[in-house]
N, C-alpha and C positions, 0 to 999 in steps of 0.2 A: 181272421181270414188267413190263410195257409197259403204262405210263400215259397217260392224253389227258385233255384238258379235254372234250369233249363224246361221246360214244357214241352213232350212230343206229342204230337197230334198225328194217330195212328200205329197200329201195332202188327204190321205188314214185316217185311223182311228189311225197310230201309227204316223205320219208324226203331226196331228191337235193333239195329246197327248204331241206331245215332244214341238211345237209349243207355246203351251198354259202354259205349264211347266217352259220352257225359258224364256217365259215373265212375267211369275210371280219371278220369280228370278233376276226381271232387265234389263235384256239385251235388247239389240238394236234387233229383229228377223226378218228376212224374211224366208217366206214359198211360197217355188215353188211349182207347179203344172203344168205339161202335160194338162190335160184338163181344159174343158170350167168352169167346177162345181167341188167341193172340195164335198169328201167322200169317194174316189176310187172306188172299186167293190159294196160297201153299198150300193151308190144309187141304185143299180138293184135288191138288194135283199129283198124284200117285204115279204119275210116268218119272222114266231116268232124265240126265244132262244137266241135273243145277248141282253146283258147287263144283266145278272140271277147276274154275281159273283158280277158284279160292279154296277149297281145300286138297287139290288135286287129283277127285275120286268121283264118277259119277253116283250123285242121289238121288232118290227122287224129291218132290219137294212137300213134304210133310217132313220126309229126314232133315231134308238142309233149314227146315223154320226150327225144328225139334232142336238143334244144336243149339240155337242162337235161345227161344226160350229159356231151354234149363240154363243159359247160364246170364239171363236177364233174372231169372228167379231165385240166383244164386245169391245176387246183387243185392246193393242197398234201394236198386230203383222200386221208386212205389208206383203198383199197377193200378188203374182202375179203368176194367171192363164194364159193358155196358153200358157204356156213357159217351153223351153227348157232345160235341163243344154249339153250342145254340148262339154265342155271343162273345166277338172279339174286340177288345178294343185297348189304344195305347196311351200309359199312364205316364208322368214323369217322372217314374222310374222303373218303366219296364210296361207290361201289359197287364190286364184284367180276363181272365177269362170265365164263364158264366158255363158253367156245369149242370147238365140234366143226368140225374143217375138215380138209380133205385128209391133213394132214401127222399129225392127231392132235389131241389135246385142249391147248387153251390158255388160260389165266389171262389178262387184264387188268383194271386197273385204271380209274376212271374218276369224274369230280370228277361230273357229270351225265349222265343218260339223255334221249332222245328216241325215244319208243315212235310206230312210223311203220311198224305193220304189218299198216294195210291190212284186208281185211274178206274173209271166207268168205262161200259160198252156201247157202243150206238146202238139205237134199236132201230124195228121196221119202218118205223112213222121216221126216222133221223135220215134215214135212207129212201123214204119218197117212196114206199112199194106201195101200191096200190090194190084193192080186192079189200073183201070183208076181216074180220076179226077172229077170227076162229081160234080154238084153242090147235094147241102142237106148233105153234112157232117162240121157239127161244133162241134166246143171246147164246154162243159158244159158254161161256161162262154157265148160265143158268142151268142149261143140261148138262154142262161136267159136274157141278151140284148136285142135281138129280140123280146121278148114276156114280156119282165118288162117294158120297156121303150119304144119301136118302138110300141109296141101292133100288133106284126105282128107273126103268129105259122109258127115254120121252117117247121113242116112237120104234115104230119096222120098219116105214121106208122112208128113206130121209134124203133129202136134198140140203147142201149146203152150199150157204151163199159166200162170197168171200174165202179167200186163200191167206188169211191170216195164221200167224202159230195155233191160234187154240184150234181154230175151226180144222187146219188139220191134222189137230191131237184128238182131234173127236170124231175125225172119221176113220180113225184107226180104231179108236176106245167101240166107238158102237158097232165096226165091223164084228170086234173083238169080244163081244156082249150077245151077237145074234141079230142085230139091223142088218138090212142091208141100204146100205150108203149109195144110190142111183147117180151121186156123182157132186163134183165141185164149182161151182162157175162163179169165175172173177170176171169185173167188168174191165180191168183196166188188161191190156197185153200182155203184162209181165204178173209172175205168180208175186202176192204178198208176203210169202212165207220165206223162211231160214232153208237152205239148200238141202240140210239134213232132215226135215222135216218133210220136205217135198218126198224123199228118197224112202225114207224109212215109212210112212205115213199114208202116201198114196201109190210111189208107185210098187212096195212089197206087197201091200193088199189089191192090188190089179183096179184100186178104186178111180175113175176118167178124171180128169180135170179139165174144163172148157172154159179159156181165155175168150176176153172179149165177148162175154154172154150174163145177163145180169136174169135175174127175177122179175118182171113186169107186173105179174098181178098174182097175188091169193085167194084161193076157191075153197069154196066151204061156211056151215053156216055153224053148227057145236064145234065142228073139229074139221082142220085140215083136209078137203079131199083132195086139192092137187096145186101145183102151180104152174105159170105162164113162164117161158124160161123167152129172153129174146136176145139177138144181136145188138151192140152199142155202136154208136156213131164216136167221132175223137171225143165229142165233148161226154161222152158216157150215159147218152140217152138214147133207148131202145128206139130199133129202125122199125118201122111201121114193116108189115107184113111179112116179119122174120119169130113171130113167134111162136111157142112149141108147147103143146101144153106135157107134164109129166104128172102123173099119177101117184102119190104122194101121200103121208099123211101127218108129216112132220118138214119142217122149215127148220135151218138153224142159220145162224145169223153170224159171220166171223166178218163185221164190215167196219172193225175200226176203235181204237180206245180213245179215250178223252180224259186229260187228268182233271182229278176233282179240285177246283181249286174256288168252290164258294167261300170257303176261309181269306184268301189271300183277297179275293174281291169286296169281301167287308172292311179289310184291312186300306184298299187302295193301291195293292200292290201294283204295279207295272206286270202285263202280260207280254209274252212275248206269242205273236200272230201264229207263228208258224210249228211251235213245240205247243201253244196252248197251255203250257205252266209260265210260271214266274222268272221274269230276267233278275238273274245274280251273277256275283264275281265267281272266282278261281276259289273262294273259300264257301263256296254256299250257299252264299246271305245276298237276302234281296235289296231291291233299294231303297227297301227302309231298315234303318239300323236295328239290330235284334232279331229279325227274321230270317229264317233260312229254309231251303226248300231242298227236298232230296227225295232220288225216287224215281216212279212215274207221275208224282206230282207234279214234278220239273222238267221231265221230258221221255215219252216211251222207250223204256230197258229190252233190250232183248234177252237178255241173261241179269236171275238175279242176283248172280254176282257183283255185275256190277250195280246192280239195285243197292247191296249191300254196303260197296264203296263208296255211293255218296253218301247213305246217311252214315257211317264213321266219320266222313269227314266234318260231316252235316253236324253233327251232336259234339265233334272234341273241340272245331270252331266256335259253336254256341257256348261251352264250357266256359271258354275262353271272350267272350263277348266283353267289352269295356268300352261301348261306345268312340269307336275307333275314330279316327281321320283319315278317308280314304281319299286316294286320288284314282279314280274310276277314269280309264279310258277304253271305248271302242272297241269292240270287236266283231267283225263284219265277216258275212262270206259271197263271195260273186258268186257270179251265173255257173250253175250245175250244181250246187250245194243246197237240200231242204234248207238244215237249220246248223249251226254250230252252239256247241254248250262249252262252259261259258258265255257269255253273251258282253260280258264286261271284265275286265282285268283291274286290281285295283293293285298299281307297284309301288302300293307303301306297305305289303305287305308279301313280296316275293319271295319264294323259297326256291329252293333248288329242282324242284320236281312241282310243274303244273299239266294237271291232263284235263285236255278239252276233248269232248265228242264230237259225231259229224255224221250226218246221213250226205250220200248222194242224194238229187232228184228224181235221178233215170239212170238203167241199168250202163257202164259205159265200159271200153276193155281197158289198155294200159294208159293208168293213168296218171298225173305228178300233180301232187297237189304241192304248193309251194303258201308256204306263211312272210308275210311283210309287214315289218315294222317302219312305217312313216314311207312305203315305195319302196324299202329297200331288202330285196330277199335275207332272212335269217336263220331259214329251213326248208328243205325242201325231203318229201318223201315219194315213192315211185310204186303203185297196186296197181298189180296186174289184171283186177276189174274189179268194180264196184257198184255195189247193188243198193236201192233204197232200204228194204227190210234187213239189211246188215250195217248194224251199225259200228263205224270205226271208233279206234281210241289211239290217240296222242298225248304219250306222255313228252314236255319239252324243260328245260332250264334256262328260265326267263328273265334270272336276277342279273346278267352281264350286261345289261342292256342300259343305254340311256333313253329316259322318257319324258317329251316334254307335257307341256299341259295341249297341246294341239296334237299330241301323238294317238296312231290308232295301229290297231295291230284288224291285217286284214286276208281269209283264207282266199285262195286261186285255185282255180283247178284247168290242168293244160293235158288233150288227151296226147296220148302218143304213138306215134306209128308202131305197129304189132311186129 
């Protein structure tokens, strides 16, 4: 059976960061891969804005996976595409993990994990839309697929549901193509998407966006002929006698990622409710010793920059794995915060630089979010607004601090007069 010091599970932009990271640290590494080609979602995405924070130059993202490939292939990491992880499980001394690939099923061995795979889309059934089956409704993803890669247009007239990034990177791409895009509608008030996205995407191509209006029902029996577009009530269910039918013959779906995280669930891992990946410390690793999670495995990226940040951290941590002694304490966010990442602090192992994430709930203007250790403020920063699809980053230096075993470290957010 064939042992390594670090296993990555996935070959996305956070999976070839942790990859590259591990092996500069030493270790023995294999990096899995599902498919045929290493870069996940990247290879389809042929638009600019990845790599601004980390290499300071906009790319698009087949160039910024391209960089990290050639120089995972430069490496002593051993690749294997096409393959499976079918079966996870924890040995006493490390894991087992059970390989489907070309040749047949294979056993390895492995002192740590690095789960770096990446995140799924909702579909229509995930989303309650109601009407027939018809062919012409896809995931944002699936039709930038179709039309990045295949060079094939799912449709002429399209309707998009959801104000997520891709959905409106793809009402740009198929305006851009010869669709005509009849328009976007989000059910919730506020658009889902990145500011610049909004600007560049919908409103240079003069293409509508209609808040507070969802999809009700699909028509058509081979293929798409139209859909029911209606008004939403708070709780985001269409108001009886406000529907509208459009004429249509394509559906595209931007309502939502979900990270994949059936590995961690074989494993036992702790979920965290609200990010939908794995609760872990300041250094990556879940709360089971060995494992580590990075990515949108662990929580949706808005930028694969930082996709990339955590699995580096993700994969030099793992390197480094010696079944530690940690002292895990707490970390919480009150009323007006989605989710905060980290999720736990472990200060038997502080360094001078720890950075936690943080979505708002709801869009709010100037605002101070204050960090407390044990009630007693230890930082305080001050955004002049803050939006759920924009995600902030806190970089702090945590190691001055005394920690007891009932210590918790806990985010606040106070708005403030404009």
């Amino acid at each position: 059976m064939k042992t390594y010091d670090v296993t990555v599970i996935g070959g996305g932009p956070a999976g070839l960061a942790a990859a590259i990271s591990a092996e500069k640290e030493g270790s023995r590494v294999l990096l899995v891969e599902r498919e045929e080609r290493l870069g996940g979602v990247l290879k389809q995405c042929i638009h600019d804005g990845f790599g601004v924070i980390r290499f300071g130059e906009k790319l698009s993202g087949c160039e910024y996976a391209t960089r990290f490939i050639h120089e995972v292939q430069k490496s002593a990491v051993e690749i294997s595409c096409l393959t499976f992880v079918s079966d996870i499980r924890k040995t006493a001394s490390g894991f087992c993990l059970t390989l489907v690939k070309r040749s047949g099923l294979e056993d390895i061995e492995t002192k740590s994990v690095v789960l770096a795979t990446g995140c799924r889309e909702r579909t229509a059934r995930q989303v309650a839309i109601h009407g027939t089956r018809p062919a012409g409704v896809f995931t944002a993803g699936t039709a930038q697929y179709f039309l990045n890669v295949m060079g094939q247009l799912p449709g002429k007239k399209c309707v998009i549901l959801g104000s997520g990034d891709i959905g409106l990177i793809m009402a740009r791409r198929l305006t851009l193509e010869g669709s005509e895009v009849l328009g976007v509608y989000e059910a919730k008030s506020t658009p889902s998407g990145l500011m610049r996205n909004l600007s560049q995407c919908l409103h240079d191509f003069n293409i509508p966006l209609h808040l507070s209006q969802t999809v009700a029902e699909v028509h058509g029996d081979a293929r798409v002929t139209g859909v029911t577009v209606a008004e939403v009530d708070e709780n985001l269910r269409p108001v009886p006698g406000t529907g509208k039918y459009i004429d249509c013959d394509t559906l595209i779906l931007s309502v939502g990622l979900i990270p994949e995280n059936e590995l961690a669930e074989k494993l036992g891992l702790a979920l965290d409710m609200h990010t939908k990946g794995a609760v872990c410390d300041q250094k990556y690793m879940t709360l089971t010793d060995g494992v580590f999670s990075c990515g949108n495995a662990l929580h949706v990226n808005d930028l694969a920059d930082y996709v990339s940040e955590s699995g580096e951290e993700a994969g030099r941590n793992a390197a480094h794995f010696a079944s530690p002694e940690r002292a895990l304490i707490p970390v919480t966010a009150g009323k007006g915060f989605l989710y905060t990442v980290p999720q736990r602090l472990d200060t038997n192992a502080l360094g001078e630089k720890t950075a936690f994430f943080f979505r708002a709930a709801e869009e709010r203007e100037k605002t101070c979010v204050r960090l407390l250790l044990d009630g007693n403020e230890i930082m305080k920063k001050t955004y002049p607004h803050l939006r759920p699809p924009e995600m902030e980053r806190l970089e702090l230096d945590l190691s001055g601090y005394k920690y007891d075993n009932g210590s918790g470290l806990e985010f606040v957010m106070e708005e403030l007069p404009s």
